[in-house]
N, C-alpha and C positions, 0 to 999 in steps of 0.2 A: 487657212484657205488652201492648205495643200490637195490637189491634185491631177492626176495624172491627161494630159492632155496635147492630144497632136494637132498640128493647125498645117493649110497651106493653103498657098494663094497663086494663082496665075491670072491675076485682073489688071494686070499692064505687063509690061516688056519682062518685070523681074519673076522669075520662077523660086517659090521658096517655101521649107519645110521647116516645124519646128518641133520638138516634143518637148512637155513642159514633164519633169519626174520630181517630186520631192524638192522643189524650187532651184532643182538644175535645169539649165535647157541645153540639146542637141538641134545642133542648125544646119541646114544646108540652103545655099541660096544662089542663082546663080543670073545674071540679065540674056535671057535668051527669047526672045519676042516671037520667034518661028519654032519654037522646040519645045514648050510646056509638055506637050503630050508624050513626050519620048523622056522627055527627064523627071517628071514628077513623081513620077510613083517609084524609080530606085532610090530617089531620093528619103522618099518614105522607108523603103526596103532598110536604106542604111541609119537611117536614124533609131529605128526598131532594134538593129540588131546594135546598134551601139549603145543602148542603153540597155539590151537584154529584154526587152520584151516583147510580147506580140499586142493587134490590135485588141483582144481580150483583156488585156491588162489595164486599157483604157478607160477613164471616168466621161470620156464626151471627147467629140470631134468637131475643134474648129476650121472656120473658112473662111476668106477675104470676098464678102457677099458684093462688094462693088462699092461706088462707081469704079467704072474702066471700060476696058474693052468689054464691045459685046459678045464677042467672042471668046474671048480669053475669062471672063467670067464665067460663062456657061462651062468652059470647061474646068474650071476649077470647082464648082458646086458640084457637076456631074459625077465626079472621081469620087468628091469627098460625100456624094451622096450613096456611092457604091461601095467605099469604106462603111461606113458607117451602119447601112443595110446589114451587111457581112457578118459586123459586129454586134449588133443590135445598139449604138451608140447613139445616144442624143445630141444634138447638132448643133452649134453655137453660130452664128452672123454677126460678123463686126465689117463696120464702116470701113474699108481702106482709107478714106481721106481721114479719119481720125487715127488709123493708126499708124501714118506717117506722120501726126501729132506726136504719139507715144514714143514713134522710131527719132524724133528730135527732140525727145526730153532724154533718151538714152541714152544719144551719139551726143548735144551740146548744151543739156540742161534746160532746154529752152521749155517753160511755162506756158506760153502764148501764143500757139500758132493758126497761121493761116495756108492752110493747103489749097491748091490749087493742079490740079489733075489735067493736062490736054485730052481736053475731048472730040478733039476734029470738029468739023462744021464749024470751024470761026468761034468755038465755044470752049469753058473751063468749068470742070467739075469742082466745085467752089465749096469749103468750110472753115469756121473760125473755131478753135476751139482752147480753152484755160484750165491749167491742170488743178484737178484738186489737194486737199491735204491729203486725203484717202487714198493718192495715187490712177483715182479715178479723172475725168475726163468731162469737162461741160460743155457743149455747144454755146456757142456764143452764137452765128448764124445759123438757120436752117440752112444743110445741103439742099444744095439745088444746081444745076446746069444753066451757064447764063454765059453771053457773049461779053467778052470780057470790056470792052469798052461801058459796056453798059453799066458792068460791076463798079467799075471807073465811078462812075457817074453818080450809081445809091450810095455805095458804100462812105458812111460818113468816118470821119476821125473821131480817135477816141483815147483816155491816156496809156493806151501800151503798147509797149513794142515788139511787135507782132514778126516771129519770127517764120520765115517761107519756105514750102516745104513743097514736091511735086515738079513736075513737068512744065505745066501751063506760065508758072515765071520765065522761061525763057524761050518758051513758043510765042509768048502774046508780049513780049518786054516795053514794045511800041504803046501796044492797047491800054499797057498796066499803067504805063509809067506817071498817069495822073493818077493813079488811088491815093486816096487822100489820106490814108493807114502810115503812122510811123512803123517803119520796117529795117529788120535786120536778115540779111542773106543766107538762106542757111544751105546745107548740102545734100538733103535725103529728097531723094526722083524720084522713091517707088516707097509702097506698102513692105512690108514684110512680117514674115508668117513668125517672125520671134516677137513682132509685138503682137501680133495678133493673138497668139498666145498668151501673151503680158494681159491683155484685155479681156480676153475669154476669161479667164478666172473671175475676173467680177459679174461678168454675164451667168456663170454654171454658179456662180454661189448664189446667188436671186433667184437663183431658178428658171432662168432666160431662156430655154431651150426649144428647140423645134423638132419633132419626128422629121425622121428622114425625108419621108415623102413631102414634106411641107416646108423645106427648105428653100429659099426664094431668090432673087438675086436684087439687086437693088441701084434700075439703072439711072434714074432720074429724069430720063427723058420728057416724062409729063409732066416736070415741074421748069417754068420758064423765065421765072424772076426771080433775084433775089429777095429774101424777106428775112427779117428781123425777125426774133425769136420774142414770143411773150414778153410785156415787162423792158426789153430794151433797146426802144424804139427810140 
């Protein structure tokens, strides 16, 4: 499943690049919530020249398609949709809330997680998600945008222990503190564009791809309940 692929992401506070070469990666990453537009592209500059390549040498260009900011999403698609153009690169979208999944199976082994993203408006960018054998990734909840007491209140208990990932744990800590979820504390606040590259590989190997121009973002806003995924109701 080798190849060649650069990813970033400015869909929250963290700005960060990756390049995926021959199953090394080149990272930069940095929390800068007012500066994405100033730091992401030498960020890119340096990862390029650190591994010796240019974007021609590329197999496909991923992006942290959201939720987040709505801002900070547009501009991370917008860049990487200008890359990519340049290049003639096919385009990869992965979920942030899932790959600050992948970002706490990396940093604390954690199998089980539940992300939860501040989304302002009294709401949290919400997903559950159980890693597989393949290294791959299964939603346990549908993402969706929900106030978090609310979450409180569907969200049934289940036997695992669901490790926390994101912002909205300790924006909402009051609203959460009845989820009825066994939970273990974990430490990852943001997406990052080294997993989102971990991810991208199973998306470019299926053939998951999007031309450039049809690259989308993915903010959740029209979806306003939690729901249960087929099957685990």
């Amino acid at each position: 499943m080798s190849a060649n692929i650069l990813a970033l992401d400015t869909a929250t506070e963290n700005c960060s690049v990756a390049l995926l070469v021959d199953d090394k990666v080149y990272v930069r990453s940095e929390v800068a919530p007012r500066d994405h537009t100033k730091k992401i592209l030498p960020m890119v500059d340096e990862v390029l020249k650190e591994a010796g390549l240019t974007l021609a040498d590329l197999d496909a260009l991923a992006f942290g398609r959201g939720p987040g900011s709505f801002t900070g999403v547009r501009i991370g698609i917008g860049i990487a949709q200008g890359l990519a153009f340049g290049a003639d690169l096919p385009m990869v979208g992965v979920s942030t809330l899932e790959a600050m999944a992948q970002g706490s199976y990396r940093k604390h082994g954690a199998t089980h997680v539940a992300s939860a993203i501040d989304a302002r408006m009294s709401e949290v960018y919400w997903g559950r998600y159980a890693r597989q054998e393949d290294g791959t990734w299964a939603q346990f909840d549908a993402e969706c945008v929900i106030p978090p007491a609310k979450l409180a209140e569907e969200c049934q208990a289940d036997e695992h222990v669901w490790h926390t990932a994101g912002t909205g744990w300790d924006a909402y800590q009051q609203e959460l503190a009845d989820l009825k979820l066994q939970r273990s504390a974990g430490e990852v606040l943001f997406p990052d564009a080294e997993d989102i590259v971990y991810l991208a590989q199973f998306e470019l190997a299926k053939g998951h791809t999007v031309e450039a121009e049809e690259a989308s973002p993915t903010y959740l806003r029209d979806t306003v309940a939690w729901k249960k995924l087929p099957g685990r109701e």
